[in-house]
C-alpha positions in Angstrom: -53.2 107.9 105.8 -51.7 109.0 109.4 -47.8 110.5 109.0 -47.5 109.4 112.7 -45.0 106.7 113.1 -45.8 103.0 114.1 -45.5 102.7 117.8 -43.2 100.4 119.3 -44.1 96.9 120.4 -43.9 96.4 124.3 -40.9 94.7 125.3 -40.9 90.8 125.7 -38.7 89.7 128.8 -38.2 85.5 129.4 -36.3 85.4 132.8 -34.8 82.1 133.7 -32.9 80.2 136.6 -32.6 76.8 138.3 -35.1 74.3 139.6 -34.4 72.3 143.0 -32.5 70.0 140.6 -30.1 73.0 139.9 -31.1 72.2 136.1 -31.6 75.4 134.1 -35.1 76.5 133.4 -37.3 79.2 131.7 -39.2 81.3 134.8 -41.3 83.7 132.6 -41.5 84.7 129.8 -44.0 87.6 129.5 -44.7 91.3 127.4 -44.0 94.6 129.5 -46.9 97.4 130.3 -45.2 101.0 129.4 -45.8 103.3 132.9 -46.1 107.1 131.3 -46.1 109.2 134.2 -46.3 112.2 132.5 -49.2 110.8 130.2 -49.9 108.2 127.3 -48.0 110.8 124.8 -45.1 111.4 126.6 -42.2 109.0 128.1 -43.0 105.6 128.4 -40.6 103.6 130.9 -39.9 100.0 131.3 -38.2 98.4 134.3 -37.0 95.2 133.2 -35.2 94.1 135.8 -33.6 95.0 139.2 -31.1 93.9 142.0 -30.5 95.4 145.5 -26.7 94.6 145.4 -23.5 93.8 143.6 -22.6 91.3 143.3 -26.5 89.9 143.5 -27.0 86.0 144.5 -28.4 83.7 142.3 -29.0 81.0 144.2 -32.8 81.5 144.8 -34.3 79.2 142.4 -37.3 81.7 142.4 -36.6 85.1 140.4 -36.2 88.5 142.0 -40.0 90.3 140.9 -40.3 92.2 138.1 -38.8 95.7 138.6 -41.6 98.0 139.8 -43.2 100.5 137.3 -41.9 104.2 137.8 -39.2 106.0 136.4 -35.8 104.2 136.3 -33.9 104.9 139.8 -31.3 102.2 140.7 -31.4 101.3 144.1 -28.3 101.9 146.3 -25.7 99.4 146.1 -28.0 97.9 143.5 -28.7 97.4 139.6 -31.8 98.3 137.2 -32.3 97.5 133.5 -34.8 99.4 131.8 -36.0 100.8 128.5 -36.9 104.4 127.9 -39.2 105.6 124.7 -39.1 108.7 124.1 -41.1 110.1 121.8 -41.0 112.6 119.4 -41.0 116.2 121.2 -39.9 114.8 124.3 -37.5 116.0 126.7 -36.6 115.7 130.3 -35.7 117.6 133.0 -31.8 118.6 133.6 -31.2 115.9 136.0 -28.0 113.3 137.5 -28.1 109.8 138.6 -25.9 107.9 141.5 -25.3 105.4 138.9 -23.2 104.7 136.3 -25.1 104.4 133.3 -24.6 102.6 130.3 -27.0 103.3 127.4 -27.4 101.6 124.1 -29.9 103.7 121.7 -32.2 100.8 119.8 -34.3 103.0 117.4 -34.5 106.3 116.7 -32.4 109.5 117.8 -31.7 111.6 120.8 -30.1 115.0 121.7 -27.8 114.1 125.1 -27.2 117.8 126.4 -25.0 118.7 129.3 -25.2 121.1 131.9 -21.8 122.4 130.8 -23.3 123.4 127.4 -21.9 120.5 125.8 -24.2 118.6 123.3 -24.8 115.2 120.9 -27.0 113.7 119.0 -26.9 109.6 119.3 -28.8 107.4 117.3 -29.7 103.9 116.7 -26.3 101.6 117.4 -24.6 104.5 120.0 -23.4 103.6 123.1 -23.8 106.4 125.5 -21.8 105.7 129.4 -23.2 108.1 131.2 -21.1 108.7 134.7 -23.0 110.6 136.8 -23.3 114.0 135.1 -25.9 115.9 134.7 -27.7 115.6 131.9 -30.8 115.8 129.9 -32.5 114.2 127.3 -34.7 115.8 124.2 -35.9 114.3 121.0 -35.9 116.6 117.7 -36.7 113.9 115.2 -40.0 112.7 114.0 -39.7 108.8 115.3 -39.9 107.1 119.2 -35.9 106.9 120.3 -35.8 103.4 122.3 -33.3 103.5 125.1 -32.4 100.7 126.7 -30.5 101.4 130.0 -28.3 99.5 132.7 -27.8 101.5 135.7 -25.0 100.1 138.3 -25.0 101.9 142.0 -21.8 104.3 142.4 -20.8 106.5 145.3 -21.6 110.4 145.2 -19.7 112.3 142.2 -17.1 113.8 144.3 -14.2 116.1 142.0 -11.3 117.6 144.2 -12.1 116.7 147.4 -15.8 118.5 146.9 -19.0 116.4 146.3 -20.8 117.8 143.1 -24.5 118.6 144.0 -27.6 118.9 142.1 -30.2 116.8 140.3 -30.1 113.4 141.9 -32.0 110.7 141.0 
């Protein structure tokens, strides 16, 4: 008997919008591939969803494509919904986004450390907003932390009349 822990079940996404009628209808309904960039045991990413502006249109009766595989970058002036599993061991590099970033932690637990020094564990149920600090992510515990993330575009961090540099994403 294996003390690994279950792995997670890909992600099921049903997208819907409007027919020529302008009646509402279901456009897909499908099951998400994880990309691992790094490698099948490391970070597995999945981009749900994106939109190249705020506010987006919705009156295409034909979705926006799914949200290419890679690692979660939201596009300027735009939106991206993804989910993050990382695995146990796992930890990314010290890195900032031009985003505001909201975060809602689905399974598991996560370390959030800061390049300040500060640091917190979140688990399942914590909302993290994440405003474009930078930031990096490590998992201590013994189980996949599920991350499900909504990025929104923002303009360059800038604090007393200085932009802040580093670590964009």
């Amino acid at each position: 008997m294996s003390n690994a822990p279950a792995p997670l079940s890909n992600p099921r996404v049903v997208t819907t919008g409007h027919d020529l009628k302008g009646t509402s209808v279901i456009h897909t309904d499908t099951h998400l591939t994880p990309f691992h960039p790094f490698g099948p045991a490391r970070t597995g990413f999945f981009n749900i969803y994106e939109t190249a502006s705020v506010p987006t249109s919705l009156n295409d009766i034909h979705p926006a494509p799914p949200a290419a595989n890679g690692i979660p970058r939201c596009p300027p002036g735009g939106t991206i919904f993804a989910i993050s599993d990382f695995p146990p061991g796992a930890k990314t590099p010290m890195h900032r986004t031009i985003s505001l970033d909201y975060a809602v932690i689905l399974s598991g637990e996560i370390v959030m450390h800061m390049d300040g020094g500060d640091e917190t564990v979140v688990r399942a149920g914590d909302i993290v907003v994440q405003r474009g600090t930078m930031h990096f992510w490590e998992n201590r515990g013994t189980e996949t932390c599920r991350t499900i993330f909504a990025l929104v575009a923002s303009e360059e961090v800038v604090i007393d009349g200085k932009k802040v540099e580093g670590g964009d994403v």
